[in-house]
C-alpha positions in Angstrom: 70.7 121.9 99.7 70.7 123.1 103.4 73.9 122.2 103.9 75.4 123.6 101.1 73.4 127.2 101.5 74.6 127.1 105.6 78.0 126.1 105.4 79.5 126.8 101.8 82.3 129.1 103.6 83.7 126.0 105.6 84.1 123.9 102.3 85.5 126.7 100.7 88.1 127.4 103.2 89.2 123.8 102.8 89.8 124.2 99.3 92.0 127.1 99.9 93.8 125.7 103.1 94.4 122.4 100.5 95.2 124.6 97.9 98.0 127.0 100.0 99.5 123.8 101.4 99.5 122.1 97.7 101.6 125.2 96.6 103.8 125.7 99.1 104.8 121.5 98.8 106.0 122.3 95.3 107.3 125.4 95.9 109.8 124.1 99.1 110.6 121.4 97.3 111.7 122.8 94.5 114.0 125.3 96.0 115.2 122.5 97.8 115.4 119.7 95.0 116.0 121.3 91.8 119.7 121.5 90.8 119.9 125.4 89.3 118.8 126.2 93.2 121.3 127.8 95.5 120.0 126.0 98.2 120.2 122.7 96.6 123.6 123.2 95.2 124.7 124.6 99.2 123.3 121.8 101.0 124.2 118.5 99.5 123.3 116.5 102.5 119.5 114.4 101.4 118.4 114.0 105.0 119.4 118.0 105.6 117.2 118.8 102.6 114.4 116.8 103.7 114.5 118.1 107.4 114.2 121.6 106.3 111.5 120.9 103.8 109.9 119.2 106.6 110.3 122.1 108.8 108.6 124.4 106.0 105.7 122.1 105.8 105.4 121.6 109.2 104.7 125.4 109.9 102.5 125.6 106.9 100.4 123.3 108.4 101.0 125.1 111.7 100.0 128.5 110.2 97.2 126.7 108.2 95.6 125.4 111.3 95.6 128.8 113.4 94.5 130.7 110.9 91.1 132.9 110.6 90.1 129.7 107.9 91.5 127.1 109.8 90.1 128.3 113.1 86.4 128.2 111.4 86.8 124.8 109.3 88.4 122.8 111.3 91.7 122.2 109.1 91.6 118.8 107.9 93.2 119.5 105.2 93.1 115.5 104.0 89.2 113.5 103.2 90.5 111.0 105.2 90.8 113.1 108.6 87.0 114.7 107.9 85.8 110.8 107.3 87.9 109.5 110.6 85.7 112.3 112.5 82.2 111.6 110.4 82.6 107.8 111.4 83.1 109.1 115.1 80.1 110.8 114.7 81.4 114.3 114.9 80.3 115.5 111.3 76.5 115.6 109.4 76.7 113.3 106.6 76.4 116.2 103.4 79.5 117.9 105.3 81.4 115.7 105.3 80.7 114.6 101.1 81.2 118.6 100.7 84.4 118.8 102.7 85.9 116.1 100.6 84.9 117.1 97.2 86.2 120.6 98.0 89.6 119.1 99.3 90.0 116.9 96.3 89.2 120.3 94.1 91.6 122.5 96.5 94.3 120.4 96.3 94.2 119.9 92.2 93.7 123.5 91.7 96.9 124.3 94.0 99.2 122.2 92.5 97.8 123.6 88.8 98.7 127.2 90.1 101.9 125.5 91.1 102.5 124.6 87.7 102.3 128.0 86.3 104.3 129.2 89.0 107.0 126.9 88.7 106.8 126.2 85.1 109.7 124.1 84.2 111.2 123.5 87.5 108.3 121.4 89.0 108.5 119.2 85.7 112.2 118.2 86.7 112.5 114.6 87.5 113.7 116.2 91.2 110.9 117.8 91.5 108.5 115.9 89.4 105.4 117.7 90.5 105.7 116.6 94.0 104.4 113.0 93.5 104.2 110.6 96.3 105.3 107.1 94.7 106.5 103.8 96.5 110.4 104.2 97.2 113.2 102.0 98.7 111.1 99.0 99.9 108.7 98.7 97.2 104.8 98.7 97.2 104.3 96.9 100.7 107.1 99.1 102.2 104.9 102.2 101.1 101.7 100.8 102.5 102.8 100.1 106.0 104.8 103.4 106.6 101.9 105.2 104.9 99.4 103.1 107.6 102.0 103.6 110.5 102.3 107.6 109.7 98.4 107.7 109.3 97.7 106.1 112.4 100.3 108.1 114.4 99.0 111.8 113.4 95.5 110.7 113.6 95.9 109.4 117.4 97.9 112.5 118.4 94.9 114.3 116.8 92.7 112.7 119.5 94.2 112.3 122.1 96.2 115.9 122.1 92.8 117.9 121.0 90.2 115.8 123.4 93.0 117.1 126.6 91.7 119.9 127.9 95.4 121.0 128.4 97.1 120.1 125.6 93.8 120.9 122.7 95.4 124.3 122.0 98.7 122.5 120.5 97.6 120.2 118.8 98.5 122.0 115.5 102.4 122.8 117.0 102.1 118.6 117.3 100.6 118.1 114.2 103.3 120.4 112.4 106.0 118.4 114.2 104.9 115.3 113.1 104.9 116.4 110.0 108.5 117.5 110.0 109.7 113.9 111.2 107.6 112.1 109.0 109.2 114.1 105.7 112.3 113.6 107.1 112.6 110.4 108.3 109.5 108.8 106.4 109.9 110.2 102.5 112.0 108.0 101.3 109.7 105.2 102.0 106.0 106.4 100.3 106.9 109.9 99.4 105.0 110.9 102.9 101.3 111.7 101.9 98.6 111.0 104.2 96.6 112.4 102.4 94.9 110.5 99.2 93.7 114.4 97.5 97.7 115.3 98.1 98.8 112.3 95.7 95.6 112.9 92.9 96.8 116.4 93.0 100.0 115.4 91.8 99.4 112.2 89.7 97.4 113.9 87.4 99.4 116.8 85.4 102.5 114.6 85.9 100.4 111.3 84.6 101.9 109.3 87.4 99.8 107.0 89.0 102.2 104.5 90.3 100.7 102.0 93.4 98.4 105.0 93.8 95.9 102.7 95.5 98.5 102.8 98.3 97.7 106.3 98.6 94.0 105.7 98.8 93.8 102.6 100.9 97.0 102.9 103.8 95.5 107.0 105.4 92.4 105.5 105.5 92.8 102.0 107.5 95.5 103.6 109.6 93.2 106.7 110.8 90.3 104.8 111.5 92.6 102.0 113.4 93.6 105.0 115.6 89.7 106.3 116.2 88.8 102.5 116.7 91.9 102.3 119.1 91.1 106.1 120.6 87.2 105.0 120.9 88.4 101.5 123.0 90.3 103.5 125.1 88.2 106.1 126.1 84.5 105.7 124.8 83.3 107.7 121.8 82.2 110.6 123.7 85.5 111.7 124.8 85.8 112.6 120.9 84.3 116.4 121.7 84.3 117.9 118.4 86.2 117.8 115.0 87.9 120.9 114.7 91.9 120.9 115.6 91.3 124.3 117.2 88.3 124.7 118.7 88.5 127.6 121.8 88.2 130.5 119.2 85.8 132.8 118.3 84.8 131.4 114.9 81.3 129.4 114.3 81.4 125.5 114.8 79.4 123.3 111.8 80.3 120.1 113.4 78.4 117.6 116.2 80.1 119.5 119.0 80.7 118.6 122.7 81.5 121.8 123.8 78.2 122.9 122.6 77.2 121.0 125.4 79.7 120.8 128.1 77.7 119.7 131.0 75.8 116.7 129.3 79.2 115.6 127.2 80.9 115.7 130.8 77.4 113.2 132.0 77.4 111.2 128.5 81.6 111.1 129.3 80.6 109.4 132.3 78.2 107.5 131.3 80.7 105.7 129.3 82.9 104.8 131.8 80.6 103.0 134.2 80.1 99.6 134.2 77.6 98.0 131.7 77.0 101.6 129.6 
């Protein structure tokens, strides 16, 4: 398959950017969470523990996303962000099933090598193999702070990377939210986002708890933001899918800064009356 034979390196480096982020989830929060840690037993404060944790995610995913890989895929990181971008028309069809078969396998295969890292420890039931599970408010509570948190991060995505100002921090705003949302948002879904995130987990710790939430709530909140994003400003303004684009790796995607002088016309051509 063309695809496949062109752009195998970009599907690959989602795997591993899934994988890294899988593995360092279980690792922070067990050196936050489990009770034999230092840390845990020195900061006794929940909200602390999860702002820190937050804060250790948030520059993974910061460090993820300007990275050589992250630079070249795009970072999604999540099969719901690379199919928010293919219905915007940003991604060929067999990249985007590739992307999200390799995430689904990156993201299984990191939290397995967190297993044998961990051993014990991620079994804990404060740890408990980082699964995302409904908390105080039940199933519906889940669902709407997962759709709320979805549709946030994925209208920041737009709106910060399609500003030709602001595109080159839309991974500092991306690792930001993701450090409120842990801390603030946790104790409502378990903060995923991300429907390969909760497999990941669900599976070695046989916990599949409302995980239909999981699959459903990313997905209707990301594309309520493109449909929102696309209302406000016309498709085109969507210039490509990457989260850092001005770098010197190859682009695989439907991009508008291939073009800059007809996305700038089509641009227009959006805006004027009747188009």
């Amino acid at each position: 398959m063309q695809s496949l034979r062109k752009h195998y390196a970009e599907y690959l480096m989602e795997a591993g950017e899934l994988g890294i982020f899988m593995i360092a989830a279980a690792v922070v929060t067990a050196i936050f969470e489990h009770p034999s840690s230092l840390v845990r037993q020195t900061i006794s404060e929940p909200v602390l523990r999860r702002f820190f944790i937050g804060l250790a995610m948030g520059l993974t995913a910061i460090g993820i996303i300007y990275s050589p890989w992250g630079k070249q895929s795009g970072a999604h990181i999540n099969p719901v962000v690379t199919l928010t971008f293919f219905r915007l028309g940003k991604i060929e069809f067999w990249d985007a099933v590739f992307y999200v078969l390799a995430q689904f396998v990156g993201g299984l295969l990191g939290l397995l090598l967190a297993v044998r890292i961990l051993r014990g420890a991620i079994a804990h039931p404060t740890v408990n193999y980082i699964v995302t599970i409904p908390g105080t408010n039940g199933v519906i509570g889940a669902f709407l702070a997962e759709l709320l948190i979805s549709f946030g991060v994925m209208l920041m995505i737009l709106v910060v990377s399609n500003h030709p100002k602001l595109a080159p921090l839309t991974g500092i705003c991306a690792g930001v939210l993701i450090t409120i949302y842990i801390t603030v948002e946790a104790p409502l879904s378990g903060m995923s986002m991300n429907p390969t995130r909760t497999l990941a987990s669900a599976i070695p710790s046989h916990n599949w708890t409302a995980i239909w939430v999981y699959f459903t709530a990313p997905l209707l909140g990301m594309l309520s933001a493109a449909e929102v994003y696309v209302r406000l400003k016309g498709k085109r303004a969507v210039r490509c899918a990457k989260l850092h684009h001005h770098n010197n790796k190859r682009c695989i995607f439907r991009c508008g800064y291939s073009h800059p002088e007809a996305d700038y016309r089509s641009l227009l051509s959006d805006k004027l009356p009747n188009s």
